[in-house]
PALUM-415725 format. One record per residue (C-alpha): residue number from 0; x, y, z negated. Coordinates in steps of 0.001 Angstrom, whole numbers, plus 500000, padded with zeros to 6 digits. Layout:
REC resi     c1     c2     c3
REC  NUM      X      Y      Z
...
end
This chain:
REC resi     c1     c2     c3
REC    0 500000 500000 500000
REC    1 501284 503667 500630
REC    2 502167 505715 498065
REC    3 499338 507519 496313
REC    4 499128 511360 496446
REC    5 496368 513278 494217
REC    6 496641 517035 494630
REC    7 495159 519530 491847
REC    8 494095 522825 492617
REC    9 497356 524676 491464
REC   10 499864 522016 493575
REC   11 497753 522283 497201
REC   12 495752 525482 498464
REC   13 495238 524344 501971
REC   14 494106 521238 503131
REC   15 493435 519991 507010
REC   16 490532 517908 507594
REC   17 490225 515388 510913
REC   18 487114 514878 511804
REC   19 484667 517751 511988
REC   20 481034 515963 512030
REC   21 478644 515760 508791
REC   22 481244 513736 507026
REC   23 484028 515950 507497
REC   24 481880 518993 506409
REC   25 481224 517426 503261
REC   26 484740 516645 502341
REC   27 485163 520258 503077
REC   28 482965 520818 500499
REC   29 484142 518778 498107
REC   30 487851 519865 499120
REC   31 486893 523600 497880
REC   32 485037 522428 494331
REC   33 488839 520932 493829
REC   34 490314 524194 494161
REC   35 491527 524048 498170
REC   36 491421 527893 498781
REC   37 491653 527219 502903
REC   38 490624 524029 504696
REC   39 490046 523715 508390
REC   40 489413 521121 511100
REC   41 490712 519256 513774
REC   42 487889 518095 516308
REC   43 487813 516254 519852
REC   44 484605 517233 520025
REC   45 483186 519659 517590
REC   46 484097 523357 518567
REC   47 483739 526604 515812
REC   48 485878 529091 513806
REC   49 487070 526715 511565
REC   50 487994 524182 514109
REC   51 491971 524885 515244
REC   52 492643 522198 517386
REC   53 492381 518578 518386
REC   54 493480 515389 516285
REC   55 496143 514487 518412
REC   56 498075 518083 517891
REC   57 498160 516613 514518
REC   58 501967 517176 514051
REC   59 501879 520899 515368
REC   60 500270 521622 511906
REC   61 502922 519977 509751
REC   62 505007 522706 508908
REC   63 501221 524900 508069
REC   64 499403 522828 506827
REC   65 501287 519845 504875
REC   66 498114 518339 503454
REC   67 495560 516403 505247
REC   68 492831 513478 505598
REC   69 490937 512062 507871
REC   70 487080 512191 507342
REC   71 485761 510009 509776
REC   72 483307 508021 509515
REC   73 484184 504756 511478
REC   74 486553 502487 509576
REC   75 488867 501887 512219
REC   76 489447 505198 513169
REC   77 489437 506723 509471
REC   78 492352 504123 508464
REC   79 494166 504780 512124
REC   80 494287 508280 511947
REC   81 494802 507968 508109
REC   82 497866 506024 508634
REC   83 499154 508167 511422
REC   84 499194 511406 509185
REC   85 500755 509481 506438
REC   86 503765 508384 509218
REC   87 503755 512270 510176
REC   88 505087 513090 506646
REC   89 501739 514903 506029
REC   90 500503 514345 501805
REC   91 497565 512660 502430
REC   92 495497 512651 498916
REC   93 492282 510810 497676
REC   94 489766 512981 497463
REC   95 487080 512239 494108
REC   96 484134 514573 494346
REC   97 483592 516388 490560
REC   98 480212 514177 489673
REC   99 482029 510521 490591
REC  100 483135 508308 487461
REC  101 486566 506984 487920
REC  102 488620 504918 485575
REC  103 492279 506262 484421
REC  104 493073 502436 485167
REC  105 491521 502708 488894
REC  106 494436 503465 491689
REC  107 492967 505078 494565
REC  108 495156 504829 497411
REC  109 495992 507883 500080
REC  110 492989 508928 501948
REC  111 490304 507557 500262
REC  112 487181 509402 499328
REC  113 484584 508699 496239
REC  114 481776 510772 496775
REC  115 479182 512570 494655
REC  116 478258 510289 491618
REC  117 480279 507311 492810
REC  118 481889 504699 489992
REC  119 484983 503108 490232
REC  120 485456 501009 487273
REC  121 488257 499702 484917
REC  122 491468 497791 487115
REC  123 490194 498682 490351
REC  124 492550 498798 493161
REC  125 491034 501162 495930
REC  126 493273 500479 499002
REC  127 494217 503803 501468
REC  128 491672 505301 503618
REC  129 488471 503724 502097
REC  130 485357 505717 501875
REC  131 483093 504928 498403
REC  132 479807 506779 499722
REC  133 477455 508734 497253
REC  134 476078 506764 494128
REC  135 478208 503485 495198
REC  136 479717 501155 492152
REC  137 482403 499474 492157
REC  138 482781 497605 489437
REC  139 485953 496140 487207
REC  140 488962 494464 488676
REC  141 487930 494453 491984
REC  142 489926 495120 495266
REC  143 488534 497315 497930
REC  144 491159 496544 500868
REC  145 492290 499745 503471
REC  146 489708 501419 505714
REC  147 486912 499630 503868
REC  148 483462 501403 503434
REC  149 481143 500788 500437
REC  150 477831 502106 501682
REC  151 475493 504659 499703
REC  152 473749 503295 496310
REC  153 475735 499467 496797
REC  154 477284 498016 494498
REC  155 479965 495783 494455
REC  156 480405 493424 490993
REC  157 483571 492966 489028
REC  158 485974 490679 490565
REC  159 485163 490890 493745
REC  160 487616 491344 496731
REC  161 486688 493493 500033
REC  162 488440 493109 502930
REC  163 490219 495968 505286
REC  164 487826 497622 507274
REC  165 484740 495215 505812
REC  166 481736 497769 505830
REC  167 479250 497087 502713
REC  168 475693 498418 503537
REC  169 474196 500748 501617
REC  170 471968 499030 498929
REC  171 473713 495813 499164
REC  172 475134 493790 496482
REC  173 478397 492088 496751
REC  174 479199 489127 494436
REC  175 482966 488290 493059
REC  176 484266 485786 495517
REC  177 485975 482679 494223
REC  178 489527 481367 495079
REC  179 490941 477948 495514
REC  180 492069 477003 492182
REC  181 494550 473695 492182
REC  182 493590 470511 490563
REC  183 489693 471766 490516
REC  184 488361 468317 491771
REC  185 484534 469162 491302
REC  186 481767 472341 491529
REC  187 480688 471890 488014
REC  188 484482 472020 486968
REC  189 485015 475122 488986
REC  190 481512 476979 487446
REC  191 482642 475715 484154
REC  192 485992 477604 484371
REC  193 483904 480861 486075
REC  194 481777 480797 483291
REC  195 484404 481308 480502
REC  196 485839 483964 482543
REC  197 489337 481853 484007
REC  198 488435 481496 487181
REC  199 490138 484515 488728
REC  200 493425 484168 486787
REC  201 493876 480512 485879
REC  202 496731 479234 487606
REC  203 495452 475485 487845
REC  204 494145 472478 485046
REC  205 494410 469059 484897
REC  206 492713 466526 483006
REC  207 494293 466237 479481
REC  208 494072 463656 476523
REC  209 492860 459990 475846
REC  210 489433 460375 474915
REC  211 486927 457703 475037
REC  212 483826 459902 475295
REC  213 484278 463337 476993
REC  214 485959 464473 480533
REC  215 488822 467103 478859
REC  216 491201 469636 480692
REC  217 494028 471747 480509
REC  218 494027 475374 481514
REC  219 496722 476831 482525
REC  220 497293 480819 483202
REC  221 499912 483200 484539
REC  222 502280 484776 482289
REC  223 505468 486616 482434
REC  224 507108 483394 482060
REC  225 505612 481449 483989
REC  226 502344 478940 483448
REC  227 501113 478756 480170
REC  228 499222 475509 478677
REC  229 496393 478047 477130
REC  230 493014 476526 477039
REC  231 491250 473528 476916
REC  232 488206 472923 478138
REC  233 485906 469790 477751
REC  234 482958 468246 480065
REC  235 480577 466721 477133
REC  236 478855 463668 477223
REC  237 475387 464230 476544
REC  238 474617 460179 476757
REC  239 476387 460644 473281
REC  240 476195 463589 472206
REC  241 472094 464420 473219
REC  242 471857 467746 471381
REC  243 474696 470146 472696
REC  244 473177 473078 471070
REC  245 473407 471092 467588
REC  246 476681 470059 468177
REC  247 478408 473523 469278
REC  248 476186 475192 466209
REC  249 478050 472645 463472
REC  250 481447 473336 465108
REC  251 481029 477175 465182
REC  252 479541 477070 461703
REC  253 482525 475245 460420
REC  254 485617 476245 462146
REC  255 484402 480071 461402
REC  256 484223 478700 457694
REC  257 487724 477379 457855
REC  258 488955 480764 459163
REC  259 488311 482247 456203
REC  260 489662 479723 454034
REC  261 492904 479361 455374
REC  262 493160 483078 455130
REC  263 492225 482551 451484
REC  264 495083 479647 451604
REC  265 497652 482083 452701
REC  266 498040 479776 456268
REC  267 496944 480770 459776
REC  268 493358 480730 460833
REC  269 494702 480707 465109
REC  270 496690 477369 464571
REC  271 495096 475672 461169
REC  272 491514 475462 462958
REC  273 490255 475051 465957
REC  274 488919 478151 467633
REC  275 486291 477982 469917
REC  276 485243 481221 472749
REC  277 482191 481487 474127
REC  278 480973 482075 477395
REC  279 480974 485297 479470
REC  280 477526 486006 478414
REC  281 477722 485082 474506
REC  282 476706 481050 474662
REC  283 478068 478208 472610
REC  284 478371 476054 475574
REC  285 477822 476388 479405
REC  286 475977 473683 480950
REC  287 476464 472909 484767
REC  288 474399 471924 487993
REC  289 473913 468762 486644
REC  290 472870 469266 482631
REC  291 476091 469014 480905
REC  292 477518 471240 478739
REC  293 481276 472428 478754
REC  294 482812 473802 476094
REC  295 486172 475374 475179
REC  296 488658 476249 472857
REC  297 492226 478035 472301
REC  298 494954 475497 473120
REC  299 497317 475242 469887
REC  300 501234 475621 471079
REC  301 503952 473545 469637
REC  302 501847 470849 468299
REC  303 501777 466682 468882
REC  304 499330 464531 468942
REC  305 499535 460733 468223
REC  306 497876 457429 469573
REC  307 499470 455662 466886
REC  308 501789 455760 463715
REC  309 505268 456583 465109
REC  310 506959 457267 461517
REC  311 504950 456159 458202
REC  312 505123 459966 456589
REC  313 502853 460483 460141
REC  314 500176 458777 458447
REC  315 501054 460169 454844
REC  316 500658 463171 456711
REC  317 496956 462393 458198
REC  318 495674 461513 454622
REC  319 496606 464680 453665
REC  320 495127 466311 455985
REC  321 491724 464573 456120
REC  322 492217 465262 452199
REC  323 492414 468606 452467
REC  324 489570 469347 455101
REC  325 487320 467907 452680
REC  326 488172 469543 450096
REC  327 488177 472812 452237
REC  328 484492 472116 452836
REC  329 483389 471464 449011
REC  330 481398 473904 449269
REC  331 479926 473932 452314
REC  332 476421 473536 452439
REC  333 476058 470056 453811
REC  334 472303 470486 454537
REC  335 472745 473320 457131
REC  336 474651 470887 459543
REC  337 472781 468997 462357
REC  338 472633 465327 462376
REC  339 473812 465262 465807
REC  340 473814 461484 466007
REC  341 471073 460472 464074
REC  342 472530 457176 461535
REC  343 476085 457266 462735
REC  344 477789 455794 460373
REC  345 474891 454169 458841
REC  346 475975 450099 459238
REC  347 473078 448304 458704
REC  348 471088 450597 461881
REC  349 474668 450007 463801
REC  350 473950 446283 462887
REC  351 470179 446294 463574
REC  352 471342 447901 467337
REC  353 474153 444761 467630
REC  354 470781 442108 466727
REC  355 469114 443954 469726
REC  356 471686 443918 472460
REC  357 472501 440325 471874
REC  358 468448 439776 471828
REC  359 467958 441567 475586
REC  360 471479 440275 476519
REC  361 470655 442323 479889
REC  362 474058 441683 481310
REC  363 474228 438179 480427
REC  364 477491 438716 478433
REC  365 476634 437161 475031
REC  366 478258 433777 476271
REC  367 481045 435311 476887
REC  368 481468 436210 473202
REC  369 480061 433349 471095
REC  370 483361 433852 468530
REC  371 482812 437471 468142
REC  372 478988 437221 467983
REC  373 479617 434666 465056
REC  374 481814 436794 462996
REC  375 479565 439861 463064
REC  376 476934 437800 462207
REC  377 478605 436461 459057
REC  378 478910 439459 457758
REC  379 475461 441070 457974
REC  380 474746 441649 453713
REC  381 478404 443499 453693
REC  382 476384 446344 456165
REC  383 474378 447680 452894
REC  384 477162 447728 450456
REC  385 478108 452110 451199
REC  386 474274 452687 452630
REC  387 472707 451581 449083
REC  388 474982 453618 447164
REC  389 474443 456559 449180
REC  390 470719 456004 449355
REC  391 470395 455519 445347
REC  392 472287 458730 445112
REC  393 475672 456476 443960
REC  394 477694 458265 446628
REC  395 477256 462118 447354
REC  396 476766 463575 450919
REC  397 479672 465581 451809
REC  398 480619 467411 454935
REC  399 482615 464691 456601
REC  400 484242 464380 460096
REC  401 483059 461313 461205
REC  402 485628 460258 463928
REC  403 489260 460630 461318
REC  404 491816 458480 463770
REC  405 495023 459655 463781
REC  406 494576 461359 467087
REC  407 492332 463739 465876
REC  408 494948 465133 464097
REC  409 497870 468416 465642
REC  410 501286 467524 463676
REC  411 502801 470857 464080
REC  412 506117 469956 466387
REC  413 508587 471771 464290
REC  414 507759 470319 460602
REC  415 506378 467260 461241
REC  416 503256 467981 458871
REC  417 499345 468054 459681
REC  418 498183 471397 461184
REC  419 494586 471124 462236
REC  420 491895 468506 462356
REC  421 490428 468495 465749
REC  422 487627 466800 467799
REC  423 484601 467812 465427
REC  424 481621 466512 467812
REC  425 480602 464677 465016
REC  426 480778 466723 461654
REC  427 477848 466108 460059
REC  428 477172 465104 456254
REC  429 478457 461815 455540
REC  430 480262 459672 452925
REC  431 484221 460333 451872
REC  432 484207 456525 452355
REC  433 483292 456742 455872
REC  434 485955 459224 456885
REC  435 488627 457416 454911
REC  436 487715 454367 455984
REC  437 487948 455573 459762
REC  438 491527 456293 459129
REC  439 492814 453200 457976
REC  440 491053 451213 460659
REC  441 492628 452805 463252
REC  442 495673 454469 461831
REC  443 496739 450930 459444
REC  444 496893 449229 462447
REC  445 499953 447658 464034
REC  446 498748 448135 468019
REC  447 496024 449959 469882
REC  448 492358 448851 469574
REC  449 492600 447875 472591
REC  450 495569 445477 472361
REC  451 494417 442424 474554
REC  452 497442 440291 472585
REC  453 495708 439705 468707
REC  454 498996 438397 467691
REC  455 499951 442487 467689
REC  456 496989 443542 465904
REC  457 497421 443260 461888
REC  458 496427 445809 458994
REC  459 499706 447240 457514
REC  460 498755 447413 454396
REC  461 502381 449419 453480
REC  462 501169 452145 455814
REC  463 497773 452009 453997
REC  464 499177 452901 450672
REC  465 500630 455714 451808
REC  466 497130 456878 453296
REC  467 495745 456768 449839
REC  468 498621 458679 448698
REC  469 498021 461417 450814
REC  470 494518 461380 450694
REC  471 494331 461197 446857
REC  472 496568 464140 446549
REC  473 494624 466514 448231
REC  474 491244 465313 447354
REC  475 491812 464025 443247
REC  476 490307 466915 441974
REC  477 487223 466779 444612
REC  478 486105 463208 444961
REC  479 484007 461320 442055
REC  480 485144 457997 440481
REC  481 482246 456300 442536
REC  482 483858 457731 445605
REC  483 487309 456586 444849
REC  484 486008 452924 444341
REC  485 484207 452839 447274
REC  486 487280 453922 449494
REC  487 488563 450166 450021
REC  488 484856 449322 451581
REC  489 485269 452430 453316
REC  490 488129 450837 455016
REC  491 486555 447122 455264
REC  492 483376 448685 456366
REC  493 484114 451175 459201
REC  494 486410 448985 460707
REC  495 483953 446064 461314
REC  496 481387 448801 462340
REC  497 483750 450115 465023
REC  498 483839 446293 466135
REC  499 480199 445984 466415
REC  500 479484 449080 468294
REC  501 482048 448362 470513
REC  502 480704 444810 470689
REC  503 477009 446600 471063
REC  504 478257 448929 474039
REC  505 479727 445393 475807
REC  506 476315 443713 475610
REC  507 474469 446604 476945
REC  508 477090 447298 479603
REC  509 479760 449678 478696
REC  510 477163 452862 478505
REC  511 478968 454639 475421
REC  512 482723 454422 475630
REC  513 484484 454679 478585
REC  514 486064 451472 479973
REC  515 489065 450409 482487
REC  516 487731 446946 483270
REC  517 484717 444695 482130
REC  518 486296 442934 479294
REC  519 487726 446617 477705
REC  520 484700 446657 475241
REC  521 484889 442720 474348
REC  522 488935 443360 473627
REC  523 488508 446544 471696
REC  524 486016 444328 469292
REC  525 488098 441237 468554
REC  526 490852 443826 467313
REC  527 488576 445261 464931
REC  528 487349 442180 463483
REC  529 491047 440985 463444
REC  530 491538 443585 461298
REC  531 488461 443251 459171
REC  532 489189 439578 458578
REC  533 492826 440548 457297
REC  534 491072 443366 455306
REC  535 489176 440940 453298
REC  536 491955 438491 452609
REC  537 493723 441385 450933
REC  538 490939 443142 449373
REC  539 492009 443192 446009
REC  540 495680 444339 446608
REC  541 493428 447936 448368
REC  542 491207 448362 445175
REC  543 494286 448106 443068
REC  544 496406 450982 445445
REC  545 493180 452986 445225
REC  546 493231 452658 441141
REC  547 497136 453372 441260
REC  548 496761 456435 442665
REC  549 493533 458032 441444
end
């Protein structure tokens, strides 16, 4: 773009003006309410006292007249002859009539004209030799490109780019445009990213995580330094999770709760919680084309995540930290959370669903898992054990996270030690048992739960000691003695209702957790029972760590 020249009233007196017609004549106009004391014309056409000569003596002027523009009213010929005066050496300004509203962050290149109540708003590039017509807008960070014309009372919306020379007709509304953004893959990704207001800076995303439930990606965006890892965003699955609006409200609720506790802690609210941002215009979640909501939050820099327990102080470290949420929550009122998933961790419905499936058998799997079927069936009276204490009012509702693996836990990279609990779909009011015992099954474990080799899969109970550890120290003063029994069935418990859910989604055909291959639900059960069974052969030696360290 040329440079840009803006004349005041005691730096230019005389101005010459190309283009004599209506046009010109009210440039002329507007040239003397901006102090010009002489302006004249050169015409092809148009002859009078005012008129000195044609527009191609153009350079005889120079040395008279050393400011000019050309007011014409074709685009092709206002950015020619705009162009050809600015190669002459001639100071070609913008012209802004008195009454238009332009931003101090607006550039408005040589030549241009915004005319009598015209708005050019905040980060607007106005190119050279552009005409913004009378009561135009032209709204934020948008680019009006050379010789353009935005046409009287039409208005052109923030982020929107208008090509050279592109006329926009008066009363006519132009929408941003969007850009190709790399690794977008689908229309509802692309709206999602629009719709949090990344779409015209973020430099690309990709999917991140190993999630079981939702589609989740990174967002990355421009900086000085290159691409930054800066959001995340996350395609919910409302199979699961069938009240979005529930879901988003607990999360808000509680991670704006948090903020202010961590403050009160003396820590940092931006990397201690998760923050969550809205959309554009103010809602929890945006839900695409195709009813599903998207959601997003503040990636958290220099932080790790874990499958599984790399170094035993990791899971020292994620008893802690479950610890500690809870007890950050004491007294948050439980009752004002949805129950987003009606009975989640209530075992004896979870078991009642597992009688069903293997009743329909629509898929004709149950003969494929006789062994499996027979264990969980065993074990049926152990489902009431935590649901009868809770219902006799043995066990207190807390505010519990419902979904504590290991992976739902930032280690900050630097120190090594829990930062933030993350994943909260399913905070709702629940047992301490529950979330404890969520922890152990997955985070006690010697493989992943879905380790097709069961001669990998055993419960360490070394690395379940030091859970306790951790988990007792920050929650000692919180929990009740009835709640620190009841942690060793927490364990037991959870762990063989992981395995029949996942043995319930494998009868129904694989319609909860995502799968690889047919079996993937069938494998990730036998783990869990593997686990339970070696659980209950060392029941005793839990209760007695629990007691230890109470």
């Amino acid at each position: 773009m040329f440079p840009i020249w803006i004349h005041t009233k005691e730096e230019v007196k005389r101005l010459l003006i190309l283009g004599a017609g209506g046009f010109g004549h009210m440039i002329q106009e507007t040239a003397r309410l901006l102090g010009y004391e002489e302006v004249v014309f050169l015409d092809d056409a148009v002859k009078g006292a005012d008129v000195i000569g044609k527009c191609c003596d153009y350079k005889a002027f120079l040395s008279e007249y050393d400011t000019a523009v050309a007011a014409l009213g074709d685009s092709g010929m206002r950015l020619y002859w705009t162009e050809k005066l600015m190669e002459a050496g001639y100071q070609v300004p913008a012209i802004i009539h008195p009454s238009a509203v332009v931003s101090p962050s607006a550039m408005i290149g040589n030549g241009s004209f915004i005319m009598q109540s015209a708005i050019v708003n905040t980060n607007t590039v106005v190119e050279h030799g552009v005409l913004v017509n009378s009561g135009a807008v032209v709204d934020h960070d948008s680019h009006v490109g050379c010789g353009a014309h935005i046409g009287l009372g039409s208005v052109v919306k923030a982020n929107c780019v208008i090509p050279s020379r592109k006329k926009v007709e008066e009363g006519e509304v132009i929408f941003s445009t969007r850009r190709k953004i790399d690794g977008v893959t689908s229309r509802n990704l692309e709206d999602a990213l629009y719709a949090f207001g990344f779409g015209l800076q973020c430099s690309y995303v990709k999917p991140f995580g190993e999630g079981h439930i939702n589609e989740t990606y990174a967002v990355y965006m421009p900086t000085e330094e290159g691409d930054e890892f800066a959001y995340i965003l996350q395609r919910v699955n409302n199979n699961v999770f069938k009240d979005p609006a529930g879901v988003m409200e607990n999360i808000f609720g509680v991670t704006e709760y948090l903020r202010n506790v961590i403050r009160e802690e003396g820590g940092d609210p931006d990397r201690e919680t998760l923050s969550c941002i809205k959309t554009k215009n103010g809602c929890t979640y945006f839900e695409d084309n195709e009813g599903q909501p998207w959601r997003c939050y503040n990636y958290i820099s220099n932080s790790v995540c874990y499958q599984l327990v790399e170094d035993p102080e990791q899971f020292y470290q994620s008893g802690n930290s479950f610890g500690h949420f809870l007890k950050q929550l004491g007294n948050y009122p439980a009752s004002s959370l949805k129950e987003t998933i009606p009975d989640f961790h209530n075992t004896v419905k979870r078991f009642e669903n597992l009688e069903k499936a293997l009743k329909r058998d629509i898929k004709n799997r149950a003969i494929t898992c006789r062994p499996e079927i027979a264990f969980a069936l065993d074990r049926k009276q152990d489902c009431k054990v935590l649901v009868e204490q809770q219902e006799n009012g043995t066990l207190p509702l807390r505010v519990t996270h419902n979904d504590t693996k290991l992976n739902n836990i930032l280690f900050d990279a630097e120190t090594g030690k829990g930062l933030c609990i993350i994943d909260l779909d399913t905070i709702m009011p629940g047992l301490a048992a529950n979330d404890f015992g969520d922890s152990i099954r997955f985070g006690a474990a010697t493989a992943e739960e879905d380790e097709r080799d069961l001669d990998k899969m055993h419960f360490d109970i070394s690395l379940y000691e030091l859970y306790v550890k951790g988990y007792l120290e920050a929650t000692r003063d919180v929990l009740t003695p009835e709640e620190v029994e009841s942690l060793p069935w927490g364990a037991r418990l959870m762990t063989f209702e992981c395995g029949i859910r996942f043995l319930t989604d494998y009868l129904e055909g694989d319609t909860y957790f995502k799968t690889a291959y047919p079996e993937h639900n069938l494998v990730r059960a036998r783990t869990q029972f593997r686990l339970v069974d070696e659980m209950e052969q060392q029941f005793a030696k839990m209760q007695e760590i629990v007691r230890k360290y109470a």
